[in-house]
N, CA and C atoms as a LAMMPS dump frame, in Angstrom:
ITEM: TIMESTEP
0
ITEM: NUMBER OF ATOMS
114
ITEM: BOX BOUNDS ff ff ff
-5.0000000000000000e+02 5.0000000000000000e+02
-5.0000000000000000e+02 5.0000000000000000e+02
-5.0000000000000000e+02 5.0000000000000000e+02
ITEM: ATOMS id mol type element x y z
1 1 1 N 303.643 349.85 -60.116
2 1 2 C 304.552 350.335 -61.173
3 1 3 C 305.972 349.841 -60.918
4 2 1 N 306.472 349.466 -61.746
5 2 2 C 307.23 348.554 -61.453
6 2 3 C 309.097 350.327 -61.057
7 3 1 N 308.438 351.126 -61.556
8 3 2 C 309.921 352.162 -60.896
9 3 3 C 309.473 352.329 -59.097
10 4 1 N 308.197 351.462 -58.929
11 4 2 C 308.052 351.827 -57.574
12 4 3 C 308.94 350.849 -56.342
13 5 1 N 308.603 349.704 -57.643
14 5 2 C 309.558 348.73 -57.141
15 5 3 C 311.124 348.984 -56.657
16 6 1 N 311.62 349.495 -57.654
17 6 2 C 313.422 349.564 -57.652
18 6 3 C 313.2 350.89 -56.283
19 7 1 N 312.422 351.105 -56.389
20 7 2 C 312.383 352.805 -54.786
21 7 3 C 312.402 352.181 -53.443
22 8 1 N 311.436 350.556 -53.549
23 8 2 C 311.778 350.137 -51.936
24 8 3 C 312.555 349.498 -52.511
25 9 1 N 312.876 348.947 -53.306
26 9 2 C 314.554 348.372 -53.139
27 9 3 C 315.259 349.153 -52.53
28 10 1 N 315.907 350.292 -53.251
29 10 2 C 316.953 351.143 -52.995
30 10 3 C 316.392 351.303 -51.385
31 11 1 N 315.171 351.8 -51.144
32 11 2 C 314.72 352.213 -49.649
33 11 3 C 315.052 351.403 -48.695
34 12 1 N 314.807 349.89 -49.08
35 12 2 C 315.154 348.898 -48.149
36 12 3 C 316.839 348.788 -47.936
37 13 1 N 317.212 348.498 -49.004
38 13 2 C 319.03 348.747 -49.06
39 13 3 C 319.203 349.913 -48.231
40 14 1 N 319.003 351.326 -48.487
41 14 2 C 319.165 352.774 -47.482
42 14 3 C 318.718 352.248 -46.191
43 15 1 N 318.01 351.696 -45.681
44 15 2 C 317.451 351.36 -44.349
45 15 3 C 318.66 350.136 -43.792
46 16 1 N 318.66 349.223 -44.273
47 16 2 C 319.496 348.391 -43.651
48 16 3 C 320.841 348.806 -43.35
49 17 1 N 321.636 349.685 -44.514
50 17 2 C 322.546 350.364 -44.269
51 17 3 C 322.883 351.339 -43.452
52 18 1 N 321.748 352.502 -42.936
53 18 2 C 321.826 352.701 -41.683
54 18 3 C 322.14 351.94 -40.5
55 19 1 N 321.312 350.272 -40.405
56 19 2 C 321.209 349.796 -39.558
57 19 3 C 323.028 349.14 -39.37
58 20 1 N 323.076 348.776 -40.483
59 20 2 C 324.593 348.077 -40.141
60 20 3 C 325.772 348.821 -40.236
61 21 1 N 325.396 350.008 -40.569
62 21 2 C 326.776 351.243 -40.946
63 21 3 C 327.517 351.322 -42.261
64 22 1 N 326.423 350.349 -42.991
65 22 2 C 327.853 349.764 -44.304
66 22 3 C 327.784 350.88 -45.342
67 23 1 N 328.174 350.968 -46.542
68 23 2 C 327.808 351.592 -47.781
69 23 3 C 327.305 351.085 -48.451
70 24 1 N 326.046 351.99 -48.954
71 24 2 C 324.932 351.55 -49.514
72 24 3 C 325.099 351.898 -51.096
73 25 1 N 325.896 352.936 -51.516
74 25 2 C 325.518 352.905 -52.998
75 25 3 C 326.124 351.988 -53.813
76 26 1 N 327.221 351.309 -53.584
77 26 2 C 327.461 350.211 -54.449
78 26 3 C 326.083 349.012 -54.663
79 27 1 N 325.568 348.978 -53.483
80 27 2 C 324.414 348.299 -53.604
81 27 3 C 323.451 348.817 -54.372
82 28 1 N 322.824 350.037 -54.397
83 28 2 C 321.89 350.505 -54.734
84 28 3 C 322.473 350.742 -56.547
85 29 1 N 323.572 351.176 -56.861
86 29 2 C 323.764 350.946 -58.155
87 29 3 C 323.555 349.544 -58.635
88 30 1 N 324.142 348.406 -57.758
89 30 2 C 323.976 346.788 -58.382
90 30 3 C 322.244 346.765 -58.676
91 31 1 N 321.454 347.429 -57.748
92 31 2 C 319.975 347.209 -58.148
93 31 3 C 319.905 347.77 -59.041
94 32 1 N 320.205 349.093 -59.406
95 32 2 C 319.284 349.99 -60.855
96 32 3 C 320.113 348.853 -61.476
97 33 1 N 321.378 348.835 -62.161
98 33 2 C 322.109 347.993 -63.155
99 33 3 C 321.217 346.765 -63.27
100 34 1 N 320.962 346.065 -62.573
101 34 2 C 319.545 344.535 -62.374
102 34 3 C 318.568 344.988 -63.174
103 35 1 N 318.011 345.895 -62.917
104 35 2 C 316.782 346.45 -62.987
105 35 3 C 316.799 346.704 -64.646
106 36 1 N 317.531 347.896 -64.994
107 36 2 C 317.276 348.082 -66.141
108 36 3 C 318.306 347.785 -67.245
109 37 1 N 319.407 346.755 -66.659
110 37 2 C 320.605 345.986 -67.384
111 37 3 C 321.205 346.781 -67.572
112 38 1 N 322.025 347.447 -67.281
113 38 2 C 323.07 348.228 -67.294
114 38 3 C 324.692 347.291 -68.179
């Protein structure tokens, strides 16, 4: 299903961002906005 898709997105983005300390929701908004054209 493709909303399962944008979930490991965001999941993968949340994970790496732990790893590097950065902020993740500007990222995770650039994905939904991709996703469903914002």
């Amino acid at each position: 299903m493709r909303l399962q898709l944008i979930y490991m997105k965001i999941y993968k983005i949340k994970t790496n961002q732990l790893n590097l300390g950065q902020k993740s929701t500007e990222q995770i908004s650039s994905v939904i906005r991709e996703e469903f054209s914002f």
